[in-house]
C-alpha positions as CSV (number, residue, x, y, z in Angstrom):
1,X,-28.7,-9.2,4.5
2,X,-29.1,-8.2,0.8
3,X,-31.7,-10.4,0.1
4,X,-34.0,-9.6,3.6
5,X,-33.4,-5.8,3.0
6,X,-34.8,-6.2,-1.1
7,X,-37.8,-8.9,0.5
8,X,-38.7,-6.1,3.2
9,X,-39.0,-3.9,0.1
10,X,-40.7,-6.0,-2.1
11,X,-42.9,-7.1,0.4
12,X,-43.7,-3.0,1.5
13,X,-44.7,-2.6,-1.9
14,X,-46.4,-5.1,-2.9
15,X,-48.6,-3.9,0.2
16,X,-50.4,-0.3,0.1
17,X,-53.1,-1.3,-2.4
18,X,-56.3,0.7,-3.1
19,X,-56.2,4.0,-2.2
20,X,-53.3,5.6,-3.7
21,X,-54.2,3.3,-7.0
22,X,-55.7,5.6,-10.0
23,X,-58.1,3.8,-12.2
24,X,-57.7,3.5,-15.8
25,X,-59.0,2.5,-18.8
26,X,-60.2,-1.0,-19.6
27,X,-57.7,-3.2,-20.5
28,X,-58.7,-6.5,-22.1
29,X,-55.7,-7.4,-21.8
30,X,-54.5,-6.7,-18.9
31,X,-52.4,-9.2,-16.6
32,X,-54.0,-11.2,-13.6
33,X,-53.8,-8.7,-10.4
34,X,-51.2,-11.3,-9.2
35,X,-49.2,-12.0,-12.2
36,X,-48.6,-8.0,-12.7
37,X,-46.9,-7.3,-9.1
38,X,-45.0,-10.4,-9.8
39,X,-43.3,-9.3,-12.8
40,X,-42.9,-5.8,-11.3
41,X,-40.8,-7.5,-8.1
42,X,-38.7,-9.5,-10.2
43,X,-37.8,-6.7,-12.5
44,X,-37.1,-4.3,-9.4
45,X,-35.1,-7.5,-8.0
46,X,-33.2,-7.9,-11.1
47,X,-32.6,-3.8,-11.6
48,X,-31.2,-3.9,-8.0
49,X,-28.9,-6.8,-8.8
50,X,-27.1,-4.4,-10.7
51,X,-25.6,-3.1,-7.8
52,X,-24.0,-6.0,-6.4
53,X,-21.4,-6.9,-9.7
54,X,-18.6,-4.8,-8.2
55,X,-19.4,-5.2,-4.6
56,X,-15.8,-7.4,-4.5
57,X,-14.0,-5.1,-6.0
58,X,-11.2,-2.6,-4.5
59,X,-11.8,0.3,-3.2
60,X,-11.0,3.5,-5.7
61,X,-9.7,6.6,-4.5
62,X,-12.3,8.1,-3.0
63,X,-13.4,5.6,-0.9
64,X,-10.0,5.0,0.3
65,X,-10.6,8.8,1.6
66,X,-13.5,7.8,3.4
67,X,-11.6,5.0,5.2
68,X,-9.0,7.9,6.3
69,X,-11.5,9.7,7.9
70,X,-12.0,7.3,10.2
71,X,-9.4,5.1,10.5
72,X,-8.2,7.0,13.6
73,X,-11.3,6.5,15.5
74,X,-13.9,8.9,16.7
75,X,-11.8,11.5,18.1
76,X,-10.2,12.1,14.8
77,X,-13.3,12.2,12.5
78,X,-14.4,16.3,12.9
79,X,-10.4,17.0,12.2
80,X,-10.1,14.5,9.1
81,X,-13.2,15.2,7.2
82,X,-11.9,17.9,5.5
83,X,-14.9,19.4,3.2
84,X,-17.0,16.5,3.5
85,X,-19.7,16.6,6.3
86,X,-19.5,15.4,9.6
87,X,-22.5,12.8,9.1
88,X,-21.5,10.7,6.6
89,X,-17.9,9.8,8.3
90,X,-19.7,9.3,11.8
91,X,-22.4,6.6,10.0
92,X,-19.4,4.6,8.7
93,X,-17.3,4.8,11.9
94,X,-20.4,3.7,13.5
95,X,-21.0,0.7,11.3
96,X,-17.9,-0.3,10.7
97,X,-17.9,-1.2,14.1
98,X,-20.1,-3.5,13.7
99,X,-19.3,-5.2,10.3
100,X,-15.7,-3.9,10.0
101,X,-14.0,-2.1,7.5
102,X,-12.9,-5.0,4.7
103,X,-14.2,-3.6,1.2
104,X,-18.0,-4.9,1.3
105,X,-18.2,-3.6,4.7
106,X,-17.2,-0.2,4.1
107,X,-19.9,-0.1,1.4
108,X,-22.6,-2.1,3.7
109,X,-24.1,1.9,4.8
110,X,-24.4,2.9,0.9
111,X,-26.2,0.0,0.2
112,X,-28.8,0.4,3.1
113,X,-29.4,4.0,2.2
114,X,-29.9,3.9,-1.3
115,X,-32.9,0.8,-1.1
116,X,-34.2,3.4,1.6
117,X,-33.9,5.9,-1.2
118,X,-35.7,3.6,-3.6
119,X,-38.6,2.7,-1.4
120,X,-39.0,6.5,-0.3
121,X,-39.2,7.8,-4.4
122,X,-42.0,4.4,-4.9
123,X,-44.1,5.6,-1.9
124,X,-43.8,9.2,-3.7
125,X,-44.4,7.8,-7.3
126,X,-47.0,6.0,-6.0
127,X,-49.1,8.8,-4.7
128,X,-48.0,10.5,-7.9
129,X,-49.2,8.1,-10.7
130,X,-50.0,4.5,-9.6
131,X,-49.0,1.4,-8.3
132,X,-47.4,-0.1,-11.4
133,X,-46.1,3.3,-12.7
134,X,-44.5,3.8,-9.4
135,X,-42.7,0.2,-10.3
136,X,-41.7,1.4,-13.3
137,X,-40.3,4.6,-12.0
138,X,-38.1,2.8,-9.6
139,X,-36.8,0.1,-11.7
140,X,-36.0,3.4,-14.2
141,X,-34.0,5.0,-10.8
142,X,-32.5,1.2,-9.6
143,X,-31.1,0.6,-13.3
144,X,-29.2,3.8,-13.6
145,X,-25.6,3.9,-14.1
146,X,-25.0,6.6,-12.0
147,X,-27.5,5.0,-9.3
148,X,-25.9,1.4,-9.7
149,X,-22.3,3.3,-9.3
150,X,-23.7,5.8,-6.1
151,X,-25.4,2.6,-4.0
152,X,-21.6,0.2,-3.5
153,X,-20.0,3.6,-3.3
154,X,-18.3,4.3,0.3
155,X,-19.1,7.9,-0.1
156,X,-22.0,10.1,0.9
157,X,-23.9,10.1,-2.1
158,X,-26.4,7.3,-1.7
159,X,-27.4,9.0,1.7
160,X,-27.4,12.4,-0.4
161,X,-30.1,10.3,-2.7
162,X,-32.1,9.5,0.5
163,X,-32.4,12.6,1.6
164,X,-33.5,14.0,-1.8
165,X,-36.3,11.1,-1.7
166,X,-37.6,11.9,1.4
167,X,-37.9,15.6,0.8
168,X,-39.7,14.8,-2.4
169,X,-42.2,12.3,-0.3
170,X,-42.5,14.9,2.1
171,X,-43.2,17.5,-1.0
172,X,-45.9,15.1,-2.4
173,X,-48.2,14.6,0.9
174,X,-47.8,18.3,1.6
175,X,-50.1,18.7,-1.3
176,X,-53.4,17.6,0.3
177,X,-52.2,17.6,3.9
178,X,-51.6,20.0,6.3
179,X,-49.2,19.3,8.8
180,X,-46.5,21.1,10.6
181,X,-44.3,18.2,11.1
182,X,-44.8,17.4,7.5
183,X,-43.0,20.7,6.8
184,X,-40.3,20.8,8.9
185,X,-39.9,17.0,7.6
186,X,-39.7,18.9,4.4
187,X,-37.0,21.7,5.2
188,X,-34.9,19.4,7.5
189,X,-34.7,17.0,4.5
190,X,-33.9,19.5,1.7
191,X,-30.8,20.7,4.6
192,X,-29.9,17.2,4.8
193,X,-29.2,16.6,1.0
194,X,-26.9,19.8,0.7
195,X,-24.6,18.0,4.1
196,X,-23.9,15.0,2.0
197,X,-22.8,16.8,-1.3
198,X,-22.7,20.6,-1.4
199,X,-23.5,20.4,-5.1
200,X,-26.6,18.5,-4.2
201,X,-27.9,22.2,-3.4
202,X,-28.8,22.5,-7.3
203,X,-32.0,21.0,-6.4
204,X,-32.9,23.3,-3.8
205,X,-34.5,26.2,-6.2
206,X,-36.9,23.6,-7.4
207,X,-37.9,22.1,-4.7
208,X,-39.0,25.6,-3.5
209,X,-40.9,26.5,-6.3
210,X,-42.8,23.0,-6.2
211,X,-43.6,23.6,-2.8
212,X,-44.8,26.9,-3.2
213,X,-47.0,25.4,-6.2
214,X,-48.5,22.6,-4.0
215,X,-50.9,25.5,-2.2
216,X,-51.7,27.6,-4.8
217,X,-55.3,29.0,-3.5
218,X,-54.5,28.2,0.2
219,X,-52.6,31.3,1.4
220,X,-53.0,31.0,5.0
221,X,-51.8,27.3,5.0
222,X,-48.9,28.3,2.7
223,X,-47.8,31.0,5.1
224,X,-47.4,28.6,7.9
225,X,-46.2,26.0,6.4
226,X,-43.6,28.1,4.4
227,X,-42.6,29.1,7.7
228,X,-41.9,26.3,9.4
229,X,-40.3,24.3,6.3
230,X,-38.1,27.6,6.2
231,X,-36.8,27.8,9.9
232,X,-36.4,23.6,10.0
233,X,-34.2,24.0,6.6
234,X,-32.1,26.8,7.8
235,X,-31.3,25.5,11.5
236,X,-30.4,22.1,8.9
237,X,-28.3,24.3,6.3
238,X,-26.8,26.7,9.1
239,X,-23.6,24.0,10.3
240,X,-22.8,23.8,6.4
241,X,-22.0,27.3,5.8
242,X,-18.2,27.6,7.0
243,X,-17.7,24.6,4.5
244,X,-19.3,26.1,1.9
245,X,-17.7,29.6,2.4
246,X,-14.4,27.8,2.3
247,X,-15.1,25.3,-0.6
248,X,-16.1,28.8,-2.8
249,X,-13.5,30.6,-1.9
250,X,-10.9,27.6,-3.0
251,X,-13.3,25.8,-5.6
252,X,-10.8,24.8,-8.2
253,X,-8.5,22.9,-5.7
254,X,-12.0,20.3,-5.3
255,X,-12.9,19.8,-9.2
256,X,-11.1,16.7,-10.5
257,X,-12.0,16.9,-14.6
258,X,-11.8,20.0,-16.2
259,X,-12.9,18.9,-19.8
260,X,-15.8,20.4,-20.6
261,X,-19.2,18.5,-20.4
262,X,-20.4,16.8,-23.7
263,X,-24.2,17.3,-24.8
264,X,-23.8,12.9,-25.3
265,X,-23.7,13.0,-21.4
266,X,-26.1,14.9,-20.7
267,X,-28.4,12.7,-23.3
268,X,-26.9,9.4,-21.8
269,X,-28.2,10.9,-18.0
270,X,-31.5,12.1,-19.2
271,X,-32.3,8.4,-21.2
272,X,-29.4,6.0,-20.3
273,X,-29.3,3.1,-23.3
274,X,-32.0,2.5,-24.8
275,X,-34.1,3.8,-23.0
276,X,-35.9,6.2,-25.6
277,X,-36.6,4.3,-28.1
278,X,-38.3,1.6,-25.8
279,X,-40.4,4.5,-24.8
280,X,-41.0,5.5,-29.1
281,X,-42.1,1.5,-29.8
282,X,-44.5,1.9,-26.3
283,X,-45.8,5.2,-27.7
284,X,-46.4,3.6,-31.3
285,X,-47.9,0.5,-29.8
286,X,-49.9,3.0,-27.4
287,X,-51.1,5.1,-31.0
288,X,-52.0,1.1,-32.8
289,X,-53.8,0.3,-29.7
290,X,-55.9,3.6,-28.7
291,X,-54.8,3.1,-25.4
292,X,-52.2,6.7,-25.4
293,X,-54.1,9.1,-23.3
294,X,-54.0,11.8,-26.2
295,X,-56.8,13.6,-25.1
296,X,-57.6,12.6,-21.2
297,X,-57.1,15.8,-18.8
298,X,-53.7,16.3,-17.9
299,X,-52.9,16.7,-14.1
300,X,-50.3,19.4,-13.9
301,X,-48.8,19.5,-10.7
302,X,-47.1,16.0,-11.2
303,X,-45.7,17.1,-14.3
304,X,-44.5,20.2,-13.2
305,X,-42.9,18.4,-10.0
306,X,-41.4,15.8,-12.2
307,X,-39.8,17.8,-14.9
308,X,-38.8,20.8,-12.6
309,X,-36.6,18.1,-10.4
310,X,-35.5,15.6,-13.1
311,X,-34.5,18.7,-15.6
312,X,-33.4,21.6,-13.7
313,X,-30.8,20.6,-11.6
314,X,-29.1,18.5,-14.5
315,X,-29.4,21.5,-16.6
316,X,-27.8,23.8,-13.9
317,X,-24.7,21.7,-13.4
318,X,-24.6,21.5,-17.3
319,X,-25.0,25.2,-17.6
320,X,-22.5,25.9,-15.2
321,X,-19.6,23.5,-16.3
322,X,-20.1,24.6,-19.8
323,X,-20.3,28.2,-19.0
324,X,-17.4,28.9,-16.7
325,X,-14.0,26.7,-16.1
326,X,-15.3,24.3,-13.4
327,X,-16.7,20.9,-14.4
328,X,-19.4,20.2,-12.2
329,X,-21.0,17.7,-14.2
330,X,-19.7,14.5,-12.8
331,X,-21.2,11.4,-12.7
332,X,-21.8,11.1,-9.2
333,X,-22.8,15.0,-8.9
334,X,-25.4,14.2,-11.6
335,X,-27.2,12.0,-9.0
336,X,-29.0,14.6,-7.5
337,X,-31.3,14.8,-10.8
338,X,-31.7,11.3,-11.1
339,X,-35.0,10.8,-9.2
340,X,-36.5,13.4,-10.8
341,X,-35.6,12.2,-14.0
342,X,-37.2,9.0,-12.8
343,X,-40.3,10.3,-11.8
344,X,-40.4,12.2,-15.3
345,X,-40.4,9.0,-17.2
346,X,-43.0,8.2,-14.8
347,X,-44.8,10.8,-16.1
348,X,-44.2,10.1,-19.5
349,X,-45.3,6.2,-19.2
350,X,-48.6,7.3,-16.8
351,X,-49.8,8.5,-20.5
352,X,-50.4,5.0,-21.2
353,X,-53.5,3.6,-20.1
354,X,-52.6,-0.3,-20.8
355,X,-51.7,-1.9,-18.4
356,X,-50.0,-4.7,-20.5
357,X,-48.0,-2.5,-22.5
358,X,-46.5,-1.0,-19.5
359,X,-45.5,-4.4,-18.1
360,X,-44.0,-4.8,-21.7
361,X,-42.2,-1.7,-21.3
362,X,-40.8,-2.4,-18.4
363,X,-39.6,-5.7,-19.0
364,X,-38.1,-4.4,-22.4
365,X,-36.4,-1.7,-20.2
366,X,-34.7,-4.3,-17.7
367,X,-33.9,-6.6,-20.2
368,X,-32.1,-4.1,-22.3
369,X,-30.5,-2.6,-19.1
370,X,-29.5,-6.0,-18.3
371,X,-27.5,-6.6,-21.7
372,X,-26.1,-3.2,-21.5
373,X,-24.6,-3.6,-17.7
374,X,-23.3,-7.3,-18.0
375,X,-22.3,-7.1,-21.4
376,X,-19.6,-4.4,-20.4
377,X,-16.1,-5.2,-20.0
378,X,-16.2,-3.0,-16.3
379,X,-18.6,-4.8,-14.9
380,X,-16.7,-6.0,-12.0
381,X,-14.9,-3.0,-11.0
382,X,-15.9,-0.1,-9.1
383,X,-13.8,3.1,-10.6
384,X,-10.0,3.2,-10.7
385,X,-7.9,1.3,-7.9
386,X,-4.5,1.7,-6.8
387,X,-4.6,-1.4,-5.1
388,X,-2.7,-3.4,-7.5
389,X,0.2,-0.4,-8.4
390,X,0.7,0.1,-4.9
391,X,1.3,-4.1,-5.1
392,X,3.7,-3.8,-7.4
393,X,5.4,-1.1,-6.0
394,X,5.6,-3.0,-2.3
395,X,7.3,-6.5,-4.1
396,X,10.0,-4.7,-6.1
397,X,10.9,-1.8,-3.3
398,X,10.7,-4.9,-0.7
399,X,14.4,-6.2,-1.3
400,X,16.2,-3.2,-0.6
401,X,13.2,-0.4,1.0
402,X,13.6,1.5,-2.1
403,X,11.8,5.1,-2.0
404,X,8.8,5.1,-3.4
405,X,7.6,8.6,-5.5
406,X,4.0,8.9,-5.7
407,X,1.7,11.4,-7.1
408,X,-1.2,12.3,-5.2
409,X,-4.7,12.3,-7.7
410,X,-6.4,14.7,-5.3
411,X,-6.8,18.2,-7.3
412,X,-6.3,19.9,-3.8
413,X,-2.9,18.7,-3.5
414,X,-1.9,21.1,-6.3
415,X,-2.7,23.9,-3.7
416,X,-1.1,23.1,-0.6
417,X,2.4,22.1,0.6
418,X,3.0,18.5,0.3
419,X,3.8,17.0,3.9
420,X,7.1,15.6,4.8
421,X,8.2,12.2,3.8
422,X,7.7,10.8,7.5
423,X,4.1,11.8,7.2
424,X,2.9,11.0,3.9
425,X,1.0,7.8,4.8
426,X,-1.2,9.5,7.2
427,X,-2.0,12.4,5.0
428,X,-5.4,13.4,3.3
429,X,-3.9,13.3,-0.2
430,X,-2.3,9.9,-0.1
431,X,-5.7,8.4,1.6
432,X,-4.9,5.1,-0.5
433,X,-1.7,4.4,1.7
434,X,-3.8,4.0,4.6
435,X,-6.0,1.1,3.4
436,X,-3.5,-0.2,0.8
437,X,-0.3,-1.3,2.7
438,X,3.2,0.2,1.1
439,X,6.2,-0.7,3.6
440,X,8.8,1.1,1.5
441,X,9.3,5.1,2.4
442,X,7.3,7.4,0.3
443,X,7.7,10.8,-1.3
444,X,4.8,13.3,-1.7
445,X,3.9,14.7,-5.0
446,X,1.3,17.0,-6.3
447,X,-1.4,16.2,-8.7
448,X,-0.1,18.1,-11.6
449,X,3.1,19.1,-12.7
450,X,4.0,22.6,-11.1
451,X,6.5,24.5,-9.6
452,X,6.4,22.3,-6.2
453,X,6.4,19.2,-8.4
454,X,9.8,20.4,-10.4
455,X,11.5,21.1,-6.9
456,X,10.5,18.2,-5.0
457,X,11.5,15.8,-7.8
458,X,14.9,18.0,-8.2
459,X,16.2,17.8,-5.0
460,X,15.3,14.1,-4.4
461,X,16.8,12.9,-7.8
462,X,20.1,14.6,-6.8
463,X,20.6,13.0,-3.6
464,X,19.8,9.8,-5.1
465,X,21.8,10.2,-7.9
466,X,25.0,11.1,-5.3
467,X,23.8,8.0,-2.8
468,X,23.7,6.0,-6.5
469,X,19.8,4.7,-4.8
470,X,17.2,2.9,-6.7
471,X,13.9,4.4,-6.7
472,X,10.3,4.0,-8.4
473,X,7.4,6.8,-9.3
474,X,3.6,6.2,-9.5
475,X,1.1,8.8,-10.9
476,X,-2.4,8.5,-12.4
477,X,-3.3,10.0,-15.6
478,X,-3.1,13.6,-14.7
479,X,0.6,13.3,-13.1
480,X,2.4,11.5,-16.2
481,X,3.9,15.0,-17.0
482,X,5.6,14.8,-14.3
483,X,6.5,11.2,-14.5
484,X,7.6,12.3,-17.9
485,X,9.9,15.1,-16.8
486,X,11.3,12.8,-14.2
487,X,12.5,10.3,-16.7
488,X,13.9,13.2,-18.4
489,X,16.1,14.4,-15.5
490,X,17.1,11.2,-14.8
491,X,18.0,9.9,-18.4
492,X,21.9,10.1,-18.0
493,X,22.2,8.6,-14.4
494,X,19.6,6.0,-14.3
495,X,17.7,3.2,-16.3
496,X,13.7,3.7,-16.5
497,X,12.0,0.1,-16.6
498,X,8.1,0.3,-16.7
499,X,6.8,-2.6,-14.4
500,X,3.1,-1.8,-15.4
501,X,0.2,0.6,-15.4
502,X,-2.6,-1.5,-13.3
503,X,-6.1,0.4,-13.5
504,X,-4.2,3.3,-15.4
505,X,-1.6,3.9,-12.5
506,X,1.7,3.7,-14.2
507,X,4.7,2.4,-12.2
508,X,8.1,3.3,-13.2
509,X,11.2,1.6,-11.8
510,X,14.6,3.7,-12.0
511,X,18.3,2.1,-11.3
512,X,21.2,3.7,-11.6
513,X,23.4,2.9,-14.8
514,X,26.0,0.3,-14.2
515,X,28.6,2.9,-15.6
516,X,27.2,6.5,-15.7
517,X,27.6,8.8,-18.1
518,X,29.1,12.1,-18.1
519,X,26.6,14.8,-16.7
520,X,25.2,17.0,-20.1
């Protein structure tokens, strides 16, 4: 299926010659016109193969939350989707009846949408600069981290990704066309992005702006069309806006990393590896060679597309998580910059008129990208897992169904009551008890250590103390204060052995002394 779904792209852009090609300067040389396309699929093949080095791997967190939303079949998804929109849930119900719901299934949809994404943002760059720069600029998109992470994810954000492609498609033809479908294409696909990640919205500005810059001189076009995109983006946007009254109003129970954003992130989104100074030797080479387009005529509307998109929606999440108390800028938020970002390199290597320089550049690029990706030690896993603490935790509380504490790692579970024992498995903050089987009874924890926390911990360390019971806590990084505070509690009446801390997930086991000491 992988390999037909990257031929079918391959093969639709190897196709779409001629017209959409710009012409440039001589190039003695320059590649064979077979040779070059060639190259270009293998290093689009070889960016993509990125992907697949964690497709094996267990689900984290968050995608365990996506198999929760539908793990109680259709009926259940509009009640269990909590903040997340309805489509995204409803696509993987729907294909998980088809391919199931073992890890590489669940992450079958991602991987569909995001090579849609990637041939929508070549038939755009294409238009924009060139066959071979369009290569370049999606081999730059394939090849990000954060794009390698979004396309195996079981989460919405690859589909967010196609939706932002396709409006920026739709964007670039609505320069020289003018059709009404076209526009409402446009506003419908700008709604779409915002339903598959609220924060997606950041690009929304921009996309405005560009569009009100593509017919500058054509007023009565402009007003139609302005229309139209207008009333097809707000009939899209309108479902959204209970969610996103609700997720303002209660915005710090939904942000999971509070540390303020570091400008080396932002640096490392904007040119991941080595990505720069690839482009500095092309640019010096470009100098050496005379073939840098110092002085040809500078088309602005694809530079002001490209830089608006790739530079001010990373800059608004950036500005805002630096500014105020939320961090905003996570990884996977940051994806809604990314083709933009893409399309501004794009930009940046259209400057260069040789042909064979660019294919050098671009093979420089994939090879680096290459070393950098297999050469780290997480290149087989896909985030955090509690697959393997939860395994633990099932073997030693097997023999005698010892109660099992766990901490949820969902920030929202810091604001709301923690459901009853009997329900825990089935609840929204313990989604990885629903993919991840744990036979022993389970106690509900928050995130962090707060008043809920002290008194839950309190009251169940005293009857277990009386009822002399064995017991065992699990909590991710945020909750070891209060893994901490339980050991301290318990330091006269039990034993604290630490049977491991798989993907970061520490696992504490607690027995009861053989002769307890006197109460301090």
């Amino acid at each position: 299926m992988n390999g037909g779904a990257l031929l079918g792209i391959s093969h639709a852009i190897s196709e779409n010659r001629g017209s959409a090609d710009r012409p440039h300067a001589a190039d003695s040389h320059a590649l064979s016109g077979r040779a070059q396309p060639a190259i270009y699929a293998f290093a689009l093949a070889v960016s993509i193969s990125f992907w697949f080095s964690a497709l094996r791997s267990p689900l984290w967190l968050d995608e365990t939350s996506s198999y929760w939303q539908i793990s109680h079949g259709f009926g259940q998804i509009l009640s269990r989707r909590g903040e997340v929109s309805a489509a995204y849930p409803y696509i993987l119900w729907l294909t998980s009846r088809i391919t199931g719901t073992s890890e590489i299934a669940l992450r079958v949809p991602s991987i569909l949408a995001m090579l849609a994404a990637v041939f929508l943002l070549y038939r755009a760059a294409r238009e924009l600069f060139g066959r071979d720069v369009a290569f370049i600029t999606v081999i730059l998109f394939c090849s990000h981290p954060i794009v390698v992470f979004a396309a195996i994810d079981a989460r919405p954000y690859a589909f967010g990704a196609l939706a932002i492609n396709a409006t920026i498609l739709a964007l670039v033809r609505l320069r020289h066309r003018d059709s009404n479908w076209l526009a409402a294409a446009f506003g419908i696909g700008a709604a779409a992005s915002t339903h598959f990640q609220v924060l997606f919205g950041a690009v929304l500005l921009v996309l405005a702006v560009c569009f009100l810059a593509t017919k500058t001189g054509n007023t009565r076009s402009l007003l139609r069309q302005s229309a139209i995109a207008l009333a097809a983006f707000v009939v899209g946007f309108a479902p959204l806006l209970p969610d996103l009254f609700h997720l303002f109003r209660n915005r710090q129970a939904y942000v999971f990393d509070r540390t303020p954003p570091r400008l080396l992130e932002l640096a490392s989104t904007l040119a991941p590896g080595w990505l720069a100074f690839i482009l500095g030797g092309a640019v010096i080479l470009g100098v050496a060679t005379g073939t840098l387009a110092l002085r040809t005529r500078v088309d602005r509307w694809p530079f002001l597309v490209s830089a608006s998109l790739g530079l001010i929606p990373i800059l608004i999440l950036y500005g805002v998580s630096a500014g105020t108390s939320t961090n905003i800028f996570v990884a996977r938020y940051r994806l809604v910059a990314i083709p933009g970002i893409a399309l501004l390199w794009g930009w940046l290597i259209s400057r260069i008129n040789s042909e064979s320089l660019r294919v050098a550049f671009c093979i420089a690029v994939v090879s680096a990208a290459a070393v950098r990706h297999f050469r780290s030690p997480n290149v087989n896993q896909h985030g955090y897992t509690w697959k393997y603490a939860l395994a633990v935790a099932e073997n030693n509380a097997a023999p005698d169904n010892a109660t099992v504490l766990i901490c949820s790692d969902f920030p929202s579970a810091d604001y709301y009551p923690m459901p009853a024992p009997a329900a825990v498995k089935d609840s929204g903050f313990f989604t990885q008890l629903s993919y991840y089987e744990l036979t022993a009874p389970v106690v509900g924890l928050p995130r962090r250590f707060n008043d809920q926390a002290r008194r839950i911990t309190s009251d169940f360390v005293q009857e277990a103390a009386q009822r002399r019971e064995r017991f065992l806590a699990l909590g991710f990084r945020a909750s070891i204060e209060t893994l901490h505070w339980l050991r301290e509690i318990t330091s006269d009446t039990y034993e604290v052995n630490m049977l491991g801390q798989p993907d970061g997930v520490l696992v504490l086991e607690f027995k009861p002394r053989a002769v307890p000491t006197e109460s301090r």
